[in-house]
C-alpha positions in Angstrom: 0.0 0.0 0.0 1.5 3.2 -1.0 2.6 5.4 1.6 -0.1 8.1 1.3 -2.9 5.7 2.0 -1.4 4.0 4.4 -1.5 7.6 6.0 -5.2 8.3 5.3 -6.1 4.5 6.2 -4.4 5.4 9.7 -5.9 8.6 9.9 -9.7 7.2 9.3 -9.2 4.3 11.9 -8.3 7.0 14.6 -11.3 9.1 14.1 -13.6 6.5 14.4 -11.6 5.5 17.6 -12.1 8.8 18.8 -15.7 9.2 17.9 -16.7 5.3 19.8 -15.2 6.7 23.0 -16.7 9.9 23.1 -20.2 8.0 22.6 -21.4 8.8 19.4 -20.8 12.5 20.2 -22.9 12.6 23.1 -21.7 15.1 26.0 -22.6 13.2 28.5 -22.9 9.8 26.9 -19.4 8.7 28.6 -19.9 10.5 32.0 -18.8 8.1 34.9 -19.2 9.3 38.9 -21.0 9.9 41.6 -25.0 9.1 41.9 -26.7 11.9 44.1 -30.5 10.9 44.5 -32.5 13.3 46.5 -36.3 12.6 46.6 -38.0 16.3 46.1 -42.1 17.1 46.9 -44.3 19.6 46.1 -46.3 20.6 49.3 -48.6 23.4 49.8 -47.8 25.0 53.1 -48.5 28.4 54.7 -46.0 30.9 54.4 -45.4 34.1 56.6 -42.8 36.5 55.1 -42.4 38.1 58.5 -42.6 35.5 61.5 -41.4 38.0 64.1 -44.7 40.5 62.9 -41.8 43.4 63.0 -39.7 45.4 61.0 -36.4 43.7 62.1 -34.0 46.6 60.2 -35.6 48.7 63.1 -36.7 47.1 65.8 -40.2 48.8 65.3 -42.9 47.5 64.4 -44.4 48.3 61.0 -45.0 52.0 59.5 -45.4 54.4 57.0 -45.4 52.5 53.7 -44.4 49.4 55.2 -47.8 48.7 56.1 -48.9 48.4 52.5 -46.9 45.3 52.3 -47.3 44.2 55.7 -50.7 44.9 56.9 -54.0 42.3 57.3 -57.3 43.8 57.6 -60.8 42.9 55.9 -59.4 43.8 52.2 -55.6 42.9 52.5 -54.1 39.3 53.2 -51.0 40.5 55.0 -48.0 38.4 55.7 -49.4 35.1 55.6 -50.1 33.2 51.9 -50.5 30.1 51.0 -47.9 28.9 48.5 -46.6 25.7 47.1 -42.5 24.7 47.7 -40.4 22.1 47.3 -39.1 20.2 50.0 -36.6 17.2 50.5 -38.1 14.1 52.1 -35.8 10.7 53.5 -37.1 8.3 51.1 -39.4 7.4 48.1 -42.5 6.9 50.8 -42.8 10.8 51.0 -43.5 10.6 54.5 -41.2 11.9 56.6 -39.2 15.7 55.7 -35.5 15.2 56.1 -34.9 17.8 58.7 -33.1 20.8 56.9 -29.8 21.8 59.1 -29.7 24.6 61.6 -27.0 26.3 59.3 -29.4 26.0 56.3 -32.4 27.7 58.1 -31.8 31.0 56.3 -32.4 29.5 52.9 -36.3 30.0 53.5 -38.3 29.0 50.6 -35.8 28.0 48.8 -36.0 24.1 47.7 -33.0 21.9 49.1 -29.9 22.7 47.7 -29.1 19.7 44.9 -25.0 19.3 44.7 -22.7 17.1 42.3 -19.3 17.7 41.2 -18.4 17.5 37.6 -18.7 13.8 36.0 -21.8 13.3 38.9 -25.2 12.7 38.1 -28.4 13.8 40.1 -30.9 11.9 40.4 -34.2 13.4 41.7 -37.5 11.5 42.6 -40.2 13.9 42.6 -43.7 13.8 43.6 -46.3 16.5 43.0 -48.5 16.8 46.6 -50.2 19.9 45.2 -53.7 20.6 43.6 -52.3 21.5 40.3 -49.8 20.0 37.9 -46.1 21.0 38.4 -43.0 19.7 37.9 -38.8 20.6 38.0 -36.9 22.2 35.5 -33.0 22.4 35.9 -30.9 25.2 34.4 -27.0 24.3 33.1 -26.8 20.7 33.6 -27.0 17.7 30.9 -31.0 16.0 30.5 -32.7 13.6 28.0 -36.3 15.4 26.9 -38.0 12.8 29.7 -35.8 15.0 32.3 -36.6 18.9 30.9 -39.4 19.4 32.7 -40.9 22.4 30.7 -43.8 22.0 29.3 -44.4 23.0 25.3 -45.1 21.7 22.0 -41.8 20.2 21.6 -42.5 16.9 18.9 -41.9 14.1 21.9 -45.0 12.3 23.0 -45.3 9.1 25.5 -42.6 8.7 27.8 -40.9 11.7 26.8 -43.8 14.0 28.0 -44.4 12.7 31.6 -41.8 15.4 33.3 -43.5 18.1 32.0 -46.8 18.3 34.3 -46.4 15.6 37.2 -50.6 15.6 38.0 -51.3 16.2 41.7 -50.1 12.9 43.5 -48.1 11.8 40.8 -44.3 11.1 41.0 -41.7 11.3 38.4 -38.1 10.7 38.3 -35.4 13.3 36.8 -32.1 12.7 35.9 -29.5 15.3 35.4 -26.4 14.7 34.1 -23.5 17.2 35.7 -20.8 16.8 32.4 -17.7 19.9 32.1 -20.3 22.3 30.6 -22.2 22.4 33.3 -19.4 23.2 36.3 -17.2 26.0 36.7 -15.1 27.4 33.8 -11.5 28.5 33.4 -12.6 32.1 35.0 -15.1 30.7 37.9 -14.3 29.8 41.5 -14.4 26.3 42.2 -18.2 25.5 41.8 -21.1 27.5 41.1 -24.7 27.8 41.2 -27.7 26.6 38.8 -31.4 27.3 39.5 -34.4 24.3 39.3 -37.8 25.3 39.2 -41.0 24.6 37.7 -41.6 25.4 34.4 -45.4 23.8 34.0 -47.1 27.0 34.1 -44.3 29.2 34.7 -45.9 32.1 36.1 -47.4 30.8 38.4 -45.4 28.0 39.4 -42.4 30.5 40.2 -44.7 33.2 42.1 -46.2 30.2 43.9 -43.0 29.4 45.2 -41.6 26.0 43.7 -37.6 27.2 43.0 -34.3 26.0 44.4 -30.8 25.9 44.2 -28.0 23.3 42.5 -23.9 23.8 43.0 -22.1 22.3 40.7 -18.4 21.9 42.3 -15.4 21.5 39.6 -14.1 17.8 38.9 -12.2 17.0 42.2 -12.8 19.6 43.9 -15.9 18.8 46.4 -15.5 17.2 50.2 -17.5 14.6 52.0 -20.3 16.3 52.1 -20.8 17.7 48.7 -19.3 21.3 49.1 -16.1 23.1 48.0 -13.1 22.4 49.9 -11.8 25.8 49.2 -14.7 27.1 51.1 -15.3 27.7 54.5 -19.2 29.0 54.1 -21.4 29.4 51.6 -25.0 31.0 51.2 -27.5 31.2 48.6 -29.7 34.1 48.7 -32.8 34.8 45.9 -33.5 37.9 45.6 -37.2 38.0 44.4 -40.2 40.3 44.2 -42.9 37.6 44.6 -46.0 39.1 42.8 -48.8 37.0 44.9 -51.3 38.3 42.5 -50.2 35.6 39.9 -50.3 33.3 42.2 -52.3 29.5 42.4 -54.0 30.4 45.4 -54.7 33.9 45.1 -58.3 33.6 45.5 -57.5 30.6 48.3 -55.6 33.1 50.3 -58.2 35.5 49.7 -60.8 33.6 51.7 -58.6 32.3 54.2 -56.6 35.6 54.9 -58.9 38.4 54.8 -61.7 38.9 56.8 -64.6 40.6 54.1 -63.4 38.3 50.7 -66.6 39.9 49.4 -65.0 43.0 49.7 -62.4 42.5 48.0 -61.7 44.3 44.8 -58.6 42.3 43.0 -57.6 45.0 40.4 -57.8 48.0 43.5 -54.7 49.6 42.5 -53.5 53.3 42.5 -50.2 54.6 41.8 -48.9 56.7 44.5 -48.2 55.7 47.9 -49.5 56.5 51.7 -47.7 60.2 51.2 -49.3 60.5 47.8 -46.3 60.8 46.4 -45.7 58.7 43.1 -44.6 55.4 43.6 -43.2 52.0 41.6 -45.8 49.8 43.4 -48.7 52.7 44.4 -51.2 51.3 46.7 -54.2 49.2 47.4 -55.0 45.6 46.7 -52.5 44.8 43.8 -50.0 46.9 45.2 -50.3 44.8 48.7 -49.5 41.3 46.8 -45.8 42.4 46.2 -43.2 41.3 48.5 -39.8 42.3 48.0 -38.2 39.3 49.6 -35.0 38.0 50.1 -35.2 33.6 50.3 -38.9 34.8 50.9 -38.6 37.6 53.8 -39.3 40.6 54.2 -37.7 43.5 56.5 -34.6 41.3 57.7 -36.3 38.3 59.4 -34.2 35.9 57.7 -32.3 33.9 60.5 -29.1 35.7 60.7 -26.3 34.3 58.5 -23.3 34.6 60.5 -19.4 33.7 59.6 -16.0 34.9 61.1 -13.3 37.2 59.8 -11.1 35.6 57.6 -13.2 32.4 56.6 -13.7 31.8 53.3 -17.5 32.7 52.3 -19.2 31.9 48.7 -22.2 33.6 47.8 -24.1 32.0 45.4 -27.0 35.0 44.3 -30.1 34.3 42.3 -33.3 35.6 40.8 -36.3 34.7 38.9 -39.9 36.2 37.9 -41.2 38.8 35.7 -39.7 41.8 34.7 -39.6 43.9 38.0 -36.9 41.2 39.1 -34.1 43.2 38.3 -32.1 43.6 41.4 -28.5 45.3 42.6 -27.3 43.3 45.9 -25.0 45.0 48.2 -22.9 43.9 51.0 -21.9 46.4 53.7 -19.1 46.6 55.5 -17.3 43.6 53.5 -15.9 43.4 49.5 -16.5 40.0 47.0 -14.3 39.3 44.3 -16.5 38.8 40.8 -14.8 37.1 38.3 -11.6 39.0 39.6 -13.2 42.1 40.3 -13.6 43.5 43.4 -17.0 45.2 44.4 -19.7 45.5 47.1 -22.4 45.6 44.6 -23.4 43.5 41.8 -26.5 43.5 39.2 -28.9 40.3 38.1 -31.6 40.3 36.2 -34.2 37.6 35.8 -32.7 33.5 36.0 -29.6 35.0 36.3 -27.5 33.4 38.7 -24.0 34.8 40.0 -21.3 33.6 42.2 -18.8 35.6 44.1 -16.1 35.4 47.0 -15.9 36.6 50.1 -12.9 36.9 52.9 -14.7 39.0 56.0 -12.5 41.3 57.8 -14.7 43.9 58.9 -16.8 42.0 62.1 -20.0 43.4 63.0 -23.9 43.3 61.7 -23.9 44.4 58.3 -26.6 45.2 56.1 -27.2 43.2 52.8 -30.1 44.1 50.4 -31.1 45.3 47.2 -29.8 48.8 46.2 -32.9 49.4 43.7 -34.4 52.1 46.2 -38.0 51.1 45.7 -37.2 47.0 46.5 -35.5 48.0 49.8 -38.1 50.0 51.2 -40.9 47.4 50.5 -39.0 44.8 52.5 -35.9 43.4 50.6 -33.0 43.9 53.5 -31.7 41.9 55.7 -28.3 41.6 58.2 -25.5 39.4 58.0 -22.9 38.7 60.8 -20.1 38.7 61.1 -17.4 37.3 64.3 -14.3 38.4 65.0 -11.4 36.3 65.5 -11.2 33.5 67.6 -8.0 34.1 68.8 -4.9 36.1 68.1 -2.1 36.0 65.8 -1.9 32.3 65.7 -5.2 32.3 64.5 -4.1 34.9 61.8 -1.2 33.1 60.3 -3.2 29.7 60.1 -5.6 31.2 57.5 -3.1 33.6 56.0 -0.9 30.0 55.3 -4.8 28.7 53.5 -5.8 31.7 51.8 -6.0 31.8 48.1 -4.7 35.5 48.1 -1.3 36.8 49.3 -2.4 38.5 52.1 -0.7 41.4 54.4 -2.0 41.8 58.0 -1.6 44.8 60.1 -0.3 43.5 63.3 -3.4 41.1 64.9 -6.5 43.8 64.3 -9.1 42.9 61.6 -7.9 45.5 59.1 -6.3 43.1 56.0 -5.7 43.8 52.2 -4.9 42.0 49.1 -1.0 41.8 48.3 -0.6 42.3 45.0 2.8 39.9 44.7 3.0 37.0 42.3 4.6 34.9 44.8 2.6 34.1 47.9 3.9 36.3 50.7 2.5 36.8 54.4 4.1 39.5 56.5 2.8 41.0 59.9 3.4 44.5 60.2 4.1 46.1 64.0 
């Protein structure tokens, strides 16, 4: 055989090699790892956006225009709605909730948090214990159409349409597929943070209440228990103007929650507030059903999320909904590093989701809310703590030696700042 084919006879036999192994060109077709299975229901439960029935930013309890949000009466449902949200149970039975850790109580209405590392799969048995059909929709990761869960007009039939509206007291099982796409990048921290929700109705389903959280950790890079090793803390916080007027049970919570439901006039709505002054959300009925929530509270009564100077804190920051859901949290008193920038502020917009870094040094209850004027002052705020050290400068050098930065300390106070050497280099200043 001449020489030339013997060249393009090799070359052929490799690329067919290389196109078996990668499974037929399938991303995830070769994936080997983990199996996470997490069984995931639907309940309907009663939600109150402020538990303590004060203004916890103050101290007070509610005034001025905070009563427009926050106020029950004969016409106005107040703090307390009915809502659907998805909650992690112990086994396929549905019968008993797996008891969500102290740690995690700030998460709120959020669903469980689903984790895999790159090359994992999660597998998700879901059952729909509401009134109307729902289901769970996963943004980022790797799914066969039986495992979209969005429902549309999308040429699949059978089998392939079951995930899309799980019928009240049905159950269906998702699998999601975590392959390199779907974890970090070459610019991202070590793992990162999709959104799942349900995308029967979506509407609805999302001001209803049925969203959550998955972090994807890179290949190698998750501990025993599913999170970053690199990380000392992390939080997720959905930032989200809930618009209970689009909800399933508007007109439930409308009989349960006011006391004249006769009376009530759904599309009461005037555009200025209790000053008279113009106003994004006005007044009234309409205007009432908007909470400016953060994980689903209102005025800070989130439990406190609380970390210590010189941990290593990821924030993993959401949001979903219509187009009012445009939102600019800010941290006080502390930086995060965004894709190597350092900030206290950053923007999302609608199913974006953004993760950013965080090395406390400044201890102290700090504010943390949206800096869109008209979202804070309906409710979305909230505190953060933060501890000082433990100890003294032994307890400085052990994380100086672990963090990812080079790090100069002043002496043993909290005061730190980035060292902008390219060899790591900790020095204590007297």
């Amino acid at each position: 055989m001449p020489k030339a084919k013997r060249y393009e006879a090799s070359r052929l036999i490799v690329m067919i090699m290389l196109v078996i192994g990668l499974g037929g060109g399938s991303g995830a077709a070769a994936q080997k790892g983990a199996v996470h299975t997490y069984y995931v229901a639907a309940d309907e439960v009663e939600w109150n956006y402020a538990p303590s029935g004060i203004n916890q930013m103050t101290g007070k309890p509610f005034e001025g225009n905070e009563t427009i949000f926050t106020e029950h009466g004969p016409h106005r449902i107040g703090l307390v709605y009915k809502k659907a949200l998805y909650r992690e149970y112990t086994d396929d039975t549905f019968t008993r909730l797996k008891p969500r850790p102290a740690d995690q109580a700030y998460l709120g209405l959020l669903g469980p948090i689903l984790r895999g590392e790159v090359g994992d799969t999660l597998r998700v048995v879901f059952k729909n214990q509401t009134s109307h059909p729902c289901g769970m929709h996963p943004h980022g990761v790797f799914y066969d159409k039986d495992s979209e869960g969005a429902l549309y007009e999308d040429g699949t039939h059978g089998a392939d349409k079951a995930d899309d509206a799980v019928p009240p007291g049905g159950t269906h099982v998702y699998i999601w597929k975590i392959p390199e796409r779907a974890g970090p990048g070459p610019d991202d921290p070590s793992s990162l943070v999709w959104l799942y929700h349900s995308h029967t109705h979506e509407m609805e389903d999302v001001e209803t209440g049925l969203m959550g959280a998955i972090i994807v950790t890179r290949r190698g890079m998750a501990g025993p228990d599913g999170r970053p090793k690199d990380v000392d803390r992390e939080f997720v916080s959905l930032f989200m103007l809930f618009d209970e007027n689009q909800s399933w049970f508007l007109h439930e919570n409308i009989q349960e929650h006011t006391t004249d439901p006769q009376g009530v006039k759904t599309t009461d709505l005037e555009p200025f507030d209790l000053q008279d002054r113009f106003s994004l959300f006005g007044r009234g009925f309409v205007a009432a059903n908007f909470k400016s929530s953060i994980n689903g509270y209102l005025y800070g009564n989130q439990p406190m999320m609380t970390m210590k100077v010189g941990e290593r804190v990821r924030w993993y920051v959401v949001t979903l909904g219509t187009g009012i859901n445009f939102h600019t949290p800010h941290w006080h008193g502390n930086v995060v590093l965004d894709h190597g920038h350092r900030t206290d502020v950053i923007a999302i917009s609608p199913a974006q989701m953004e993760t950013v870094d965080m090395v406390p040094d400044d201890p102290g209850i700090w504010m943390y809310h949206c800096h869109v004027d008209d979202h804070m002052d309906a409710g979305m705020i909230r505190r953060f703590r933060v501890l000082p050290w433990a100890g003294g400068r032994s307890v400085a050098r052990s994380f100086a030696r672990r963090a990812q930065n080079s790090v100069v300390f002043v002496g043993v106070t909290r005061r730190w700042a980035a060292h902008p050497l390219r060899q790591p280099k900790y020095k204590f200043l007297k």
